[in-house]
C-alpha positions in Angstrom: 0.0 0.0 0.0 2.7 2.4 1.0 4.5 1.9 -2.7 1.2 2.5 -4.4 0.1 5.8 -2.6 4.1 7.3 -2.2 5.6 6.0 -5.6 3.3 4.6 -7.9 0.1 7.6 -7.0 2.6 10.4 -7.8 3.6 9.3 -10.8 0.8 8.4 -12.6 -1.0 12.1 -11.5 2.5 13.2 -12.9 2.4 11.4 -16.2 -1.2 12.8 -16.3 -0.4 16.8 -15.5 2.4 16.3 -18.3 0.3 14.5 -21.2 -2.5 16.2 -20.6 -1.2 19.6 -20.8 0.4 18.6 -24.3 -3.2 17.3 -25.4 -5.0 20.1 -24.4 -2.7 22.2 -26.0 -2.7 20.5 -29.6 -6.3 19.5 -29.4 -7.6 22.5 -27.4 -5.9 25.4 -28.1 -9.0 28.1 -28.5 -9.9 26.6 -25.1 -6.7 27.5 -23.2 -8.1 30.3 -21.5 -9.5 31.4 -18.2 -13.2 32.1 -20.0 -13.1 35.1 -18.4 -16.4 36.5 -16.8 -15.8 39.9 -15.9 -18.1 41.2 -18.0 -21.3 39.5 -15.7 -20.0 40.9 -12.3 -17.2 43.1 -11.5 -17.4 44.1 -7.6 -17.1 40.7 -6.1 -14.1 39.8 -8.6 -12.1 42.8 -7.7 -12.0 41.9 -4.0 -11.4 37.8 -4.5 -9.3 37.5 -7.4 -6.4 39.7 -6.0 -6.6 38.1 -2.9 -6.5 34.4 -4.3 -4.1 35.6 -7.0 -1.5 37.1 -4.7 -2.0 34.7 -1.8 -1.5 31.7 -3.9 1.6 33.4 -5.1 3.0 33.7 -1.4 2.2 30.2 -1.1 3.8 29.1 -4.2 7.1 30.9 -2.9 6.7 29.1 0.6 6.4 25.3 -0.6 8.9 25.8 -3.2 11.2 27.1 -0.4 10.5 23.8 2.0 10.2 21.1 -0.5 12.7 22.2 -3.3 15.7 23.9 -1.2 16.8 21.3 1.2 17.2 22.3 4.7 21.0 21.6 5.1 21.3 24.9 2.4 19.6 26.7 5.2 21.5 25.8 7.7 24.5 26.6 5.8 23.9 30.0 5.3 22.6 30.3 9.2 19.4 30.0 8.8 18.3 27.8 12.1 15.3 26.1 12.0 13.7 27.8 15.0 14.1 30.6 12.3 12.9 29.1 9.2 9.8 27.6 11.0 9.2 31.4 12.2 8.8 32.6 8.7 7.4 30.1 7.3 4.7 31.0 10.0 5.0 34.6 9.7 4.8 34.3 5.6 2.5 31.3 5.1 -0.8 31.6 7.5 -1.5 34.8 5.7 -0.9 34.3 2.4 -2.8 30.7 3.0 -5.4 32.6 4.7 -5.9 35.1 1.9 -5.7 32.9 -0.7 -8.6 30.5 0.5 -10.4 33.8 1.4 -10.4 34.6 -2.4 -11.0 31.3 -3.3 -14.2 31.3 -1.2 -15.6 34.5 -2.9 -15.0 33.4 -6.5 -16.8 30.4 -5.7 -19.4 32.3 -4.3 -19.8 34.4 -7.1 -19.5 31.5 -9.8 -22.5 29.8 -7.4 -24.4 32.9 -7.3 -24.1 34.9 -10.6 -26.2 32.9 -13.1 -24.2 33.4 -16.2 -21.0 33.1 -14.7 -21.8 29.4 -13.0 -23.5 28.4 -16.3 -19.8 28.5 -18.0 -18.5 26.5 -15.0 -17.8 23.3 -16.4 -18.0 19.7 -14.2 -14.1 19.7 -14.6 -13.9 23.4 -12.8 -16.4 22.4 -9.9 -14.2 19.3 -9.0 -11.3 21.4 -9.3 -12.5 24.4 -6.9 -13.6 21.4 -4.0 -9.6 19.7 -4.0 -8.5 22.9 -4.8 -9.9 24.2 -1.5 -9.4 21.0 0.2 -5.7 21.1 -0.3 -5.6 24.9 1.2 -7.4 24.1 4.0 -5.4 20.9 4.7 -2.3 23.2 4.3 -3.4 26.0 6.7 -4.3 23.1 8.8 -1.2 21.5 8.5 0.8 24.6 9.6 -1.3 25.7 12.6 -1.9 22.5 14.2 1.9 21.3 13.6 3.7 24.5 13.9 1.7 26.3 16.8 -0.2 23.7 19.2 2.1 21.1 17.9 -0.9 18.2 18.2 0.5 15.1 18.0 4.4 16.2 18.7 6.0 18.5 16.7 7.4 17.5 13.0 9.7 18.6 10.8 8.2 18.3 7.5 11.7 19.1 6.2 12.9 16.2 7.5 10.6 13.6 5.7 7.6 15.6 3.2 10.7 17.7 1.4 13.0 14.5 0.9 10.5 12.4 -0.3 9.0 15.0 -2.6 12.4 16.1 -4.1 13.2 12.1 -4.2 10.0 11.6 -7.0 11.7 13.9 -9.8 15.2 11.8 -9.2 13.5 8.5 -10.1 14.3 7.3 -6.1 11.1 7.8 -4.2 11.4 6.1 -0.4 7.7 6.0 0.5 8.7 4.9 4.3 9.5 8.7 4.5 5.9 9.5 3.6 4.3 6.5 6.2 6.1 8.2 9.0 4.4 11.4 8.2 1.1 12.9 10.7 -1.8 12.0 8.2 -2.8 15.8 7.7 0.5 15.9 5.5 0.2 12.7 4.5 -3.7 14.2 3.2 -2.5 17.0 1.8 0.1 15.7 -0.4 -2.3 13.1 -1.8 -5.0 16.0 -2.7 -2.1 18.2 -3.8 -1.4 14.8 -6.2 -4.8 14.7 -7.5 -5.3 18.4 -8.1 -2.2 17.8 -10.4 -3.6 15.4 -12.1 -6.7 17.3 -12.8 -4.9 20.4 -13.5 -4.3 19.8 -17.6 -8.4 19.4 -17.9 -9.5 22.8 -16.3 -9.5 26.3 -16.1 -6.3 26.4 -13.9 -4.2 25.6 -17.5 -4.1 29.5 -17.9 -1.2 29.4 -15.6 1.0 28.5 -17.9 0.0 31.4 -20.6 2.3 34.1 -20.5 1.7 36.7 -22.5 5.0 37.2 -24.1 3.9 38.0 -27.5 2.5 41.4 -26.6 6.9 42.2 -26.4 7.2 41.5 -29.8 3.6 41.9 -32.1 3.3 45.0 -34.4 1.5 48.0 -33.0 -1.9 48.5 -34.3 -2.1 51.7 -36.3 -5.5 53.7 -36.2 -6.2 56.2 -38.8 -9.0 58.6 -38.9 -11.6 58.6 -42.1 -10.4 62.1 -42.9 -11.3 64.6 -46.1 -8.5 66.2 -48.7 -9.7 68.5 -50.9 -13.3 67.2 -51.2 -12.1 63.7 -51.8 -12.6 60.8 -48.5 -9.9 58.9 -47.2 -11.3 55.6 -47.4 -13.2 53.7 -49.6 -16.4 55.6 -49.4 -17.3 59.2 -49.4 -19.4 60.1 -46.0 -22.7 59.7 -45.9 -24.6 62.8 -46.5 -24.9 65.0 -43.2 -21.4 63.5 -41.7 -19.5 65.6 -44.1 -16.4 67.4 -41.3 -16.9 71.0 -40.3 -13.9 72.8 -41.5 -12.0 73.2 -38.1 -13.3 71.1 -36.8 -12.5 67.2 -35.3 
């Protein structure tokens, strides 16, 4: 059981977040996009989005920082982990916090707003309930753990971040992962399956960067304009459009 959830569960969610993303982009390119609904409501979206947008950034900083950089890189640049477990604190209950505050508003909205939760597809509404699930697990993860310390105290660095970075060097060692408190042990499996829905929802808009806007031509706009009595354009104005001399 322990290979199937810590080595074989991870891969395949893996092999689907990579496929997938290559399908959807052959087969689906027109639907790469966020279907954007800010045309249907506007007040509610201004206060959620930035608050999901920029939390989830803070996050994304904070789990890249405990389960990429490994701890003895820390510690070598005097980092302690008194220190490190401080700001991790500090930084990650309120960007969590913020994040699955948006989250709960642009779910509200999408519920709420009748044209904006008829363009939520089946895909999106499983993706918004592990979405949130993983966030709450995470904020859970970090207050119970890090603050009251239920169950002892654990250093996710320790086990979660070794086992993680051990997946993308074709080693995995699941018995890291069994010795794990089962709210990590919860959260990485959601986190797993979020992945492997990722390719198939709205949440594929992540990956589309807008760099073409650096390089594309301007777009020149000229005025239908008048010299001497003749139009600039195809077609002479329509009677009682003629320009005023002077005039723009």
């Amino acid at each position: 059981m322990s290979t199937l959830l810590w080595v074989i569960f991870p891969y395949i969610c893996l092999a689907i977040f990579v496929v997938g993303h290559v399908w959807r982009y052959r087969y689906d390119k027109f639907g790469w996009t966020t279907r954007s609904s800010q045309l249907y409501e506007s007040k509610l979206l201004r206060i959620g989005s930035p608050l999901f947008h920029f939390g989830i950034l803070g996050v994304v900083v904070g789990h890249f920082m405990g389960l990429v950089i490994p701890q003895s890189w820390t510690d070598g640049v005097g980092l302690s982990h008194h220190a490190y477990h401080v700001i991790a604190m500090v930084g990650g209950i309120p960007a969590g916090v913020a994040a699955l505050t948006g989250l709960a508003i642009l779910i509200y909205r999408r519920r709420t707003v009748g044209p904006v939760f008829s363009a939520t597809t089946v895909n999106d509404k499983v993706m918004y309930f592990f979405l949130a699930l993983v966030m709450v697990l995470g904020i859970w993860n970090t207050i119970a753990g890090g603050i009251f310390q239920f169950g002892g105290e654990y250093n996710y660095r320790d086990g979660v971040s070794p086992w993680f970075r051990s997946i993308f060097w074709f080693q995995p060692d699941p018995q890291l992962m069994v010795e794990a408190p089962l709210g990590f042990q919860l959260h990485a499996l959601t986190a797993f399956i979020l992945f492997a829905l990722w390719p198939f929802t709205r949440l594929v808009h992540v990956f589309s960067a807008p760099l073409g806007y650096f390089t594309r031509p301007y777009i020149v706009y000229r005025s239908r304009d008048t010299r001497e009595g003749t139009a600039v354009g195809s077609r002479a104005p329509k009677r009682g459009w003629e320009r005023i001399p002077g005039g723009h």
